[in-house]
N, C-alpha and C positions, 0 to 999 in steps of 0.2 A: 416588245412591250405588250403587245394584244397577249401574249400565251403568255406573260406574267401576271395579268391581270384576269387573267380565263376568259378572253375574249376571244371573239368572232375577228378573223382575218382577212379584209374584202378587199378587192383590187378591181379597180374600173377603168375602162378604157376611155378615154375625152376626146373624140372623135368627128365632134361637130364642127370642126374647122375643116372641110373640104378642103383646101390650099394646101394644110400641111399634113394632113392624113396618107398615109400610103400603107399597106396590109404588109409589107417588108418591113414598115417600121415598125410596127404592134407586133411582129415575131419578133423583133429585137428583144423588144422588152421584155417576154415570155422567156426568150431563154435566158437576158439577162438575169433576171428575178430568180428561176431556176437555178441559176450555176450558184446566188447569192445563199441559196438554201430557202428561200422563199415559197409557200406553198399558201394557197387561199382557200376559202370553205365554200365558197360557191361560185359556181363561172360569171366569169368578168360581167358585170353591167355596162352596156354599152351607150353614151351617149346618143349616138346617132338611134337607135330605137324607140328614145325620148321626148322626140320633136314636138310632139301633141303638147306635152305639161309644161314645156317651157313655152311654147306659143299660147296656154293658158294664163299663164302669170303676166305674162308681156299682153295679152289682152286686160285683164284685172290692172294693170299700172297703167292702161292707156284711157282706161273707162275712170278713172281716177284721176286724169290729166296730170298725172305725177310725170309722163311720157313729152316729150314734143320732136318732132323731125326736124333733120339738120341734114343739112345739104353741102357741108364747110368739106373743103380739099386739107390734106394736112398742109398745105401751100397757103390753104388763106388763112388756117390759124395760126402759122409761124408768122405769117404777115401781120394778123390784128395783134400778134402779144409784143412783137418790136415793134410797132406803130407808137403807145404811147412813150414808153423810155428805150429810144433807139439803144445800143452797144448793151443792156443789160441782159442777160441770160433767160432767155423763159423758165418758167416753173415749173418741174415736172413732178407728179405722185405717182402713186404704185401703178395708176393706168395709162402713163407717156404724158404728153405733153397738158396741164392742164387748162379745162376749154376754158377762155373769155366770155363765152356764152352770148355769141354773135346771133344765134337762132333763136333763144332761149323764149323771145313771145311769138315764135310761131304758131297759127293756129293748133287745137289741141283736142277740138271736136272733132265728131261726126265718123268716116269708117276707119277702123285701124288703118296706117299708110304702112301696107308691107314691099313699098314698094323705096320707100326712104330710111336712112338710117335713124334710130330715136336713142335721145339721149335721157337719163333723170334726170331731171330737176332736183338737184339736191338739195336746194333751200326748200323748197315746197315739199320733198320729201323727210328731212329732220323736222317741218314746221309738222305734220302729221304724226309723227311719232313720238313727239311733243316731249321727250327727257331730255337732258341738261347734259346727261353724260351716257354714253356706250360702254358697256362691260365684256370683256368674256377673261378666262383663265385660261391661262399660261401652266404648262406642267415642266417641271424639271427632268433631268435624269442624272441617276439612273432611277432615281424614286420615284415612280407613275404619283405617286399622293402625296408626293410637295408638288405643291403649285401657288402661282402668284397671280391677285386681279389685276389686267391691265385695262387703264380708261381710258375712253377718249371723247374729249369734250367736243358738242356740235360748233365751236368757232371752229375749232380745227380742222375736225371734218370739210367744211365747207374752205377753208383756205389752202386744206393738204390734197381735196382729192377732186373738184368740179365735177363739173356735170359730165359724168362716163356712161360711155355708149351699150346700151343693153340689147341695140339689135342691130344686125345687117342683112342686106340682100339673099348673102351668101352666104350668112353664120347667125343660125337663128338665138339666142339669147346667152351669147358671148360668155366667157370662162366662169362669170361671177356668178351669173346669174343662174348657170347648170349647175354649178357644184354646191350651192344653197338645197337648192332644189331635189339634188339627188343626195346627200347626206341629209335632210329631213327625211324623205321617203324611203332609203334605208334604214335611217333610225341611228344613225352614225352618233356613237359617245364620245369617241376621240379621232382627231385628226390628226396624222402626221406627214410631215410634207415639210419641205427648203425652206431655209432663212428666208430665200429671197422671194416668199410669198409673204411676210410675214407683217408688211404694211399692207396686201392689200386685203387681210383680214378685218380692216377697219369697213372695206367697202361691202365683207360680207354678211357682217354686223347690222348694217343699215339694214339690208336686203332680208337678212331672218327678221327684223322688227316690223319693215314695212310689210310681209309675208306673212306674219305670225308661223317663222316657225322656230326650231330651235336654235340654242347657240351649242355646239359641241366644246368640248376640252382641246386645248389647242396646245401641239407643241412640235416648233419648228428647229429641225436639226440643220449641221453645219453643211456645207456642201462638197462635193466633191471639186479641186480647184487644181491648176496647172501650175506649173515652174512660176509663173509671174504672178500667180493666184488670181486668174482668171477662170470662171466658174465654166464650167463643160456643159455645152450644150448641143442641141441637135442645129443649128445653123452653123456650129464649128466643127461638129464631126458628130456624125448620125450614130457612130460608134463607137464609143469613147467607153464603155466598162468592157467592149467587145476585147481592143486593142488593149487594155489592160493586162486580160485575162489573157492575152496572144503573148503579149510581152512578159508571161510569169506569175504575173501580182496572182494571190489567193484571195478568196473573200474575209478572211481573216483584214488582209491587209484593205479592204475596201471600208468594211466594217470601221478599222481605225482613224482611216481616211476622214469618214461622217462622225469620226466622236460617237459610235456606238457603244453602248458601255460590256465590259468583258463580258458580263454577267447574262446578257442575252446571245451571246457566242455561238455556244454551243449548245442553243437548247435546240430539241425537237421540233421541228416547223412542218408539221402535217396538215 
């Protein structure tokens, strides 16, 4: 889609999760991408060299008391959400289980606590960016320039996604809040990336408005899925296009797999 468009081809490594970061797993990906026909225009931007600009933003939201610290086990928020309606199911949005916001009037002054997890305040954060409704555009395929607006109103916001966690001890400004951040400062036009990111795009929406920065073109393809159509990921096997490609499959066949359309096949990927 970038080289139908005469775009710039960028691939970034998201590396600021120490836990599941491992240097055997990012050559996976390298050769994966490779054997895909996959080529990029500049070397990988790496998360982990970034830590500075995302500790800048997460200072900017905590000077802003849009931030507050939470101290909550995922044991006491399973606990407060079956407390009031026992047997009912908790809530969950694109970011796991949503918080009750047990912490939520913790104090909010004085030095950043980098020493606690912080969550946003998502009411206090849509009450600052004060529109009614969230925009971004959806692209089709195989047409790059059909595309559809999708909205999303600030009730829903606030009932679909709670208050999600922008920092931890040991994961300085968590999935959302990087990938905002480094698609502004690349300059990023379009994103493409899995279905099954494609609610929490509502939460990155928030984050370019309360940031001022941009909203990119958005368009989420199908996923690669197993016999029972269960989605392949690295908690179920760290190598799953490896053994593909072990067992025969071509990238033809991978290609089909995601609903790529024929049409970008066979083009040149330098």
């Amino acid at each position: 889609m970038a080289r139908a468009a005469g775009g710039t081809f960028l691939l970034r490594i998201e590396d600021i999760d120490s836990t599941r970061a491992r240097p055997k797993w990012e050559q996976a990906i390298y050769d994966d991408l490779h054997w895909l026909g996959l080529r990029w225009d500049a070397p990988p931007l790496r998360q982990s060299d970034r830590i500075d600009a995302y500790d800048t933003a997460l200072r900017t939201l905590w000077d802003q008391r849009l931030l507050y610290p939470c101290h909550c086990t995922r044991k006491d928020i399973l606990s407060a959400l079956d407390a009031p309606q026992e047997g009912v199911a908790p809530a969950y949005g694109p970011d796991g289980l949503i918080y009750p916001g047990t912490c939520r009037n913790a104090p909010r002054a004085g030095a950043f606590p980098s020493n606690a997890t912080l969550r946003l305040d998502m009411a206090a954060a849509l009450n600052q960016i004060a529109k009614p409704t969230l925009a971004f555009t959806e692209t089709g395929v195989p047409r790059v320039q059909s595309a559809e607006t999708v909205l999303y109103k600030t009730e829903a916001l606030l009932n679909n996604l709670g208050d999600i966690v922008l920092y931890r001890r040991d994961f300085v400004g968590s999935y959302h809040l990087s990938v905002v951040l480094d698609d502004a400062d690349q300059q990023i036009s379009h994103v493409i990336r899995g279905e099954d990111l494609f609610a929490a795009t509502q939460i990155h929406i928030v984050l370019q408005n309360l940031l001022q920065c941009p909203t990119p073109i958005y368009h989420h393809h199908s996923l690669v899925r197993d016999g029972a159509g269960k989605r392949l990921a690295k908690r179920d096997d760290a190598r799953a296009i490896a053994k593909y490609r072990a067992d025969g499959a071509t990238p033809a066949d991978i290609r089909e797999m995601v609903k790529l359309p024929s049409m970008f096949q066979n083009s040149p990927l330098r």
